[in-house]
N, C-alpha and C positions, 0 to 999 in steps of 0.2 A: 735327589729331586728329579723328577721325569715328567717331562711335557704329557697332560693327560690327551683323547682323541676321543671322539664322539663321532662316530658314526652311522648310517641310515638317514633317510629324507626326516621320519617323525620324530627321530633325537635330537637331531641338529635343530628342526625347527624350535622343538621344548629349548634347547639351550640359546637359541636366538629371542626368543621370548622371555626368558630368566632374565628377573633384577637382579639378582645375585653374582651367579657363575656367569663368565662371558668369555665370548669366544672370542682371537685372537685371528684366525682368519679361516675362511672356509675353502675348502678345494672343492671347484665342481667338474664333473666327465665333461667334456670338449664337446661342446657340439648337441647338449641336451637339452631338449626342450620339456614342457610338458608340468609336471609334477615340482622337477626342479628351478622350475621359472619363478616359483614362490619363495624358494630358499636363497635364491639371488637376489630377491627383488628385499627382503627382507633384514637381510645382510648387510648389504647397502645403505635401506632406512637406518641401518643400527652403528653406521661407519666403518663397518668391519670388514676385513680386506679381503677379496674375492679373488680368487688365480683359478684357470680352465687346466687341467690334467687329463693325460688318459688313465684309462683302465687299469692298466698294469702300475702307472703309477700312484695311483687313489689305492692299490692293492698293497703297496709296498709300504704306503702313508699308513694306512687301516692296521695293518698287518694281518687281515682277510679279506678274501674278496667277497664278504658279505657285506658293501658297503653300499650299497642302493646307487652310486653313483654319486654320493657326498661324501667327506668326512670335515669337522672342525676340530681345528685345534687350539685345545682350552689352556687359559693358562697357568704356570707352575708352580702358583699359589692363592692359595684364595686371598680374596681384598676383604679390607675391612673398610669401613664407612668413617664419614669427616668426625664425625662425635666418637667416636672409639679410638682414634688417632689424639683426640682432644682433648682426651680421660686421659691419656701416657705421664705426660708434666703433672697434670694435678694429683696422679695416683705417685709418682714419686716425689712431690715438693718441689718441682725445680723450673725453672724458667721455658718457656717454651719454645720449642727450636724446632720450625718445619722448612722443609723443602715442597716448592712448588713447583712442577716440570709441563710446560707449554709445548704440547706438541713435538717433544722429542720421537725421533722417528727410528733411531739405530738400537735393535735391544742392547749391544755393546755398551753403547754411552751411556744408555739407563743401568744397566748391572753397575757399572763403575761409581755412577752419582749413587745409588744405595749402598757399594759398600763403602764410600767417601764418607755418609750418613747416616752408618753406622759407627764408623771410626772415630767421629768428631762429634758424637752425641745425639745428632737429629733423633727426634723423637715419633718422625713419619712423615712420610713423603707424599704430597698428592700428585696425581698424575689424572691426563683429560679423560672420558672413556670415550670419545669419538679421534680420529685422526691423530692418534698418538699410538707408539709401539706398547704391547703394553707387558704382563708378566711371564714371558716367554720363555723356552728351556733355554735358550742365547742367553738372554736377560739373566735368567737365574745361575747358569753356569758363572758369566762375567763377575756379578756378586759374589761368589764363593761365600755362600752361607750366611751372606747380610741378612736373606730374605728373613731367617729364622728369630731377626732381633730386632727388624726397622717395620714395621706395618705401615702397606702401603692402599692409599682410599683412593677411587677411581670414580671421578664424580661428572658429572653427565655437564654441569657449567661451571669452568674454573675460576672464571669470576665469581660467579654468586661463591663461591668455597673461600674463596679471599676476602669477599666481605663477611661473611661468617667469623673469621679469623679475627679482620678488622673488628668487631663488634666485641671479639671475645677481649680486646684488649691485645691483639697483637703487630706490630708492627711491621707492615709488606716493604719488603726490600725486592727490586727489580733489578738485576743484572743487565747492561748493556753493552757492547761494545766500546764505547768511552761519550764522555762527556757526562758521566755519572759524578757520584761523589765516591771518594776513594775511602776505601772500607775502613781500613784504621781511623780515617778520621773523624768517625762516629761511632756513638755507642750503639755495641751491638750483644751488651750482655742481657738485656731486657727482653720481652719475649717477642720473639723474630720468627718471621719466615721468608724465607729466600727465594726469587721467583727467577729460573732459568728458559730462555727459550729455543727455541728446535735451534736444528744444525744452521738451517742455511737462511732462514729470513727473522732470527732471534725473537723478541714478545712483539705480539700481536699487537696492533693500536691499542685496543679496547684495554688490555688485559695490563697493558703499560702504563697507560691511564689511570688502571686502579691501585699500581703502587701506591705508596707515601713518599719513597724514595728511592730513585735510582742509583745504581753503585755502577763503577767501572773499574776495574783493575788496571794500574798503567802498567806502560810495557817501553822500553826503549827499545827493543829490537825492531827489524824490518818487516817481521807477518805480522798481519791486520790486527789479529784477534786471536784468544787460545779457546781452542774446544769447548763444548759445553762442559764434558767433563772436568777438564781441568779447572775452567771458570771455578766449578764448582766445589774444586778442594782447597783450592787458594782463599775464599770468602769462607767455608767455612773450618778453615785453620783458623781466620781470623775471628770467628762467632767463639771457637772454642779457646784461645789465646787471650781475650776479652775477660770470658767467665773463668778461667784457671784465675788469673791476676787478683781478682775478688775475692777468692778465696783465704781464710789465714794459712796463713805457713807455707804460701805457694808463691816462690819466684817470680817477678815479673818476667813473662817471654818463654816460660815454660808450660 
């Protein structure tokens, strides 16, 4: 899997304009004005992260120096949309298991919660398309080959995607730092989706709000709080520790 590159002023724009493909950040030459003042300014409208490069460096990114003085970087696999992620469980019979991610910002912690979510069965992961990392060759290296089994929707309001969910009949679980409710002590073999937030200021008001229910992992140790990532394999150990047990012939705790 390799990070794709879109280069020149009129490509970047096309791929800044695409519903579809999106870019994950645009490199513009230092110091330019002119032509490229529409490619920055449009970038921006679209949340997309802008960094100023020289010449030789946009050279190196491109891998020619036929770059107009842009290039973006697309990401390392294509997304699928909230209803195609929502066909998954109904196309295999099985209870629905999503991951919601708020604004995670490190592609690191993203690769990790998708392959967490593929391990444990999630059946697709939304992720924000403004101010969140999104499918990046980081990202997809960290997964090691999740990307290939977890489809992930990148949808413009992650609320409105949670009440979709809501609506479909599925239960929004909000991770917090504590004062939630502790994950075993609810059912959570029904159909679930787990809402994770960034690194450093966790869900957004709005976005915590439209839980149904907060979870908090307790911790007797001394640091605050564990990772998004980890949050996130410890909650869905226990989604998938839930649904084994229901099963016939399968052990309780296996």
């Amino acid at each position: 899997m390799s990070e794709g590159r879109v280069w020149g002023r009129n490509p970047v724009l096309s791929l800044l304009r695409s519903e579809r493909r999106r870019a994950d950040e645009v490199a513009v030459l230092a110091g330019a004005g002119g032509p490229l003042g529409e490619v920055v300014a449009l970038a921006r409208r679209a949340g997309v992260k802008v960094s100023f490069r020289t010449r030789d460096q946009l050279t190196a990114i491109a891998g020619t120096p036929d770059h107009q003085g842009v290039v973006a970087r697309v990401a390392a696999a294509e997304y699928a949309n909230l209803e195609e992620i929502l066909r998954v469980p109904r196309e295999r019979g099985e209870s629905p298991f999503f991951l919601a991610l708020d604004q995670v910002q490190d592609p690191r912690n993203l690769g990790a919660i998708l392959r967490t979510a593929e391990a444990f069965g999630a059946h697709g992961v939304v992720i924000p398309r403004h101010h969140a990392v999104g499918l990046t060759d980081a990202a997809g290296r960290t997964a090691m080959g999740a990307l290939e089994f977890v489809k992930v929707a990148r949808e413009p309001n992650l609320v409105g995607a949670l009440e979709v969910m809501k609506k479909a009949g599925i239960w929004v679980y909000g991770a917090i730092a504590d004062g939630g409710e502790v994950p075993w002590t609810l059912d959570l073999a029904g159909p679930v989706c787990l809402v994770l937030g960034s690194e450093g200021e966790g869900l957004r008001p709005l976005v915590r709000r439209t839980c149904d229910i907060l979870v908090s992992v307790p911790m007797q140790g001394r640091l605050g709080s564990l990772n998004v990532g980890a949050a996130a394999a410890v909650v869905c150990y226990e989604v998938l520790r839930q649904r084994l047990a229901r099963r016939p012939g399968v052990p309780e705790g296996q």
